[in-house]
Each structure stands twice: as C-alpha cells, then as structure tokens.
C-alpha positions in Angstrom: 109.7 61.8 94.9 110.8 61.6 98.4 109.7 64.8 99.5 106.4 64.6 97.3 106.7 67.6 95.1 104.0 67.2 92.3 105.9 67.5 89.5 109.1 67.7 90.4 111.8 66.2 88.2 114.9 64.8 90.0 118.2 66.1 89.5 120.2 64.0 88.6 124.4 63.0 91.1 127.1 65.5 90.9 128.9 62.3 88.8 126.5 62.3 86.4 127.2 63.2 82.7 126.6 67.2 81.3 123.7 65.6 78.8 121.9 64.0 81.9 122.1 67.5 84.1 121.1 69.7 81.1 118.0 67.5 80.0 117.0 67.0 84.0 116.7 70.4 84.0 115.0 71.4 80.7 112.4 68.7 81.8 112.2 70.6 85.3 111.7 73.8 83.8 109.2 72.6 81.8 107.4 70.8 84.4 107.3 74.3 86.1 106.5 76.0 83.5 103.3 73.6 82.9 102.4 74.0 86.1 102.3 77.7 85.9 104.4 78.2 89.1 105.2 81.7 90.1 108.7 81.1 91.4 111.0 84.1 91.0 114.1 82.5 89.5 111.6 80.7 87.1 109.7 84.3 85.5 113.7 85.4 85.4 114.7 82.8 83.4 111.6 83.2 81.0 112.6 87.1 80.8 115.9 86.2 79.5 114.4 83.9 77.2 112.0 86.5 75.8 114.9 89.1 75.9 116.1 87.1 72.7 113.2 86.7 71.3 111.7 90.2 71.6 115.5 91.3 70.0 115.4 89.0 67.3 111.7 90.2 66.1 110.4 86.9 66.9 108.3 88.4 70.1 105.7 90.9 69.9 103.8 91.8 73.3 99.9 92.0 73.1 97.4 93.9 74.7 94.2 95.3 74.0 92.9 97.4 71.2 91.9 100.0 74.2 94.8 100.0 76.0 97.5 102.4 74.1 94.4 105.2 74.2 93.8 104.8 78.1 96.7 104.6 78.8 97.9 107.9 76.7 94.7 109.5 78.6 95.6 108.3 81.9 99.4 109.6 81.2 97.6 113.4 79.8 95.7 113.6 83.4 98.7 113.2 85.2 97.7 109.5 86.6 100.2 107.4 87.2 100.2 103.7 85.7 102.2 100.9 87.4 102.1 97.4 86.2 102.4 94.3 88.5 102.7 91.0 87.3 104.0 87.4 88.0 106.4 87.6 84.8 109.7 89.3 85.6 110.2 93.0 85.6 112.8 92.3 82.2 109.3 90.6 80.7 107.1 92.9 81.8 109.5 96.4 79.8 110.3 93.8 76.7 106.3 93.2 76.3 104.9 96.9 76.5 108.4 98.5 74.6 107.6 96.2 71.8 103.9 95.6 70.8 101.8 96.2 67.5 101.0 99.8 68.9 104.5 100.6 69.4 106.4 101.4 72.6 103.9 102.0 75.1 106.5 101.6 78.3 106.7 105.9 77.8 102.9 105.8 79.6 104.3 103.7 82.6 105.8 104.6 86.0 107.4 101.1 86.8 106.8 97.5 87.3 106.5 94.9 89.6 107.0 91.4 90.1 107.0 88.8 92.3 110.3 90.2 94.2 107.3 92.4 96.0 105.5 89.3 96.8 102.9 86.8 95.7 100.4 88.3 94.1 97.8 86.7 97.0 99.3 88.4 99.6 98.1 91.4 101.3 101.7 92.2 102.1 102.5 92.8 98.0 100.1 95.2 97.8 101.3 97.0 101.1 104.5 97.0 99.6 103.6 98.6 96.2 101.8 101.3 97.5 104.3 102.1 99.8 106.8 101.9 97.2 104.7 104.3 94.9 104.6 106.9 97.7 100.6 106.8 97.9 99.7 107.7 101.9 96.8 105.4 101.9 96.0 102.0 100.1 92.7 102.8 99.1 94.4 106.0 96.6 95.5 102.5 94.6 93.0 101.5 91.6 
C-alpha cells in the first residue's frame, strides 16, 4: 500500500465492475474486522448486521450467570447502570434486550459507544460522566 496501512485492502477505480467494488470491500471489512479495529462506521455496520440476526432468532447476547441478579439489585437501590462499549449503541440494546435471561435493557440507563470516544481516552470518560449528570468523576464505578 502506498500509504502503509497494515491491512488495508485497496479499493478498487470508479470504472471498475460492481463484483470487483463489492468483494474489495467485503475483503476490507473483514480485514477490519480481523484486526479488531474500533472504527465507528465499522461497530455500525456490525450493529446492523446483528440487527438481523438478533430478529431472526439466530443471535442471542451473553453475559454472565451473575449479571441479571446485580443488575436487578443495582436497579432496587436506585443505582444507575450505563454500559460503554466499542460495539455500536444498536449492538449494545440488541445484545442485553435479547439474551438467555430475557430482556435485561429494563435495568439500564443508556449506552455508549465510540461516538464518546476511544475507550483509551481520558476525554471519553469526561464525556460520560458529564453526560450522566454525575458532579465529579470519581461518583463513576
């Protein structure tokens, strides 16, 4: 590659053929997917993808044996549960309003992706808590 993107799959001319274009890009998105970039438009376009999956029954989203109970006793004491992640916010609702436990999206506040921010950056976390209303960081678990 010219610029030296590892694993970057060129695309191909505006002249090339529809078959070329689509299987450029299936091979980029899987090359990004592989590498387990967090790239916004990338954890969209995997929430979309779930979407169908999660409708169609072929999706179930996992967590925990322990989880549905804290959460439920978290949800009782009047804390309030946020969940950030680098999957999309659409992901994010799709996995917890669908897993073997049952909808557990009615024990959570909101979500967050990376639209707030990488999830190494100070700055993400600013913006959360601000977003959440907290006056100080440090009221964040």
């Amino acid at each position: 590659m010219k610029l030296g993107v590892d694993g970057a799959i060129p695309i191909p001319p505006d002249d090339a053929g529809k078959n070329e274009v689509i299987a450029a890009l299936v091979a980029n998105v899987q090359a990004m997917i592989k590498a387990d970039r967090k790239i916004t438009a990338l954890k969209q376009l995997q929430g979309h993808i779930w979407k169908t999956g999660f409708q169609n029954g072929e999706l179930e989203g996992m967590v925990f044996e322990d989880v549905p109970e804290a959460l439920e006793r978290w949800h009782a004491t009047g804390r309030k549960v946020y969940i950030y992640s680098s999957g999309s916010r659409l992901a994010q609702r799709l996995s917890f309003g669908k897993t073997k436990f049952g909808d557990l999206r009615k024990y959570l506040c909101g979500f967050f992706d990376t639209m707030v921010g990488n999830k190494r950056e100070t700055r993400s976390y600013v913006e959360i808590s601000e977003s959440v209303g907290v006056d100080h960081p440090s009221e964040v678990l």
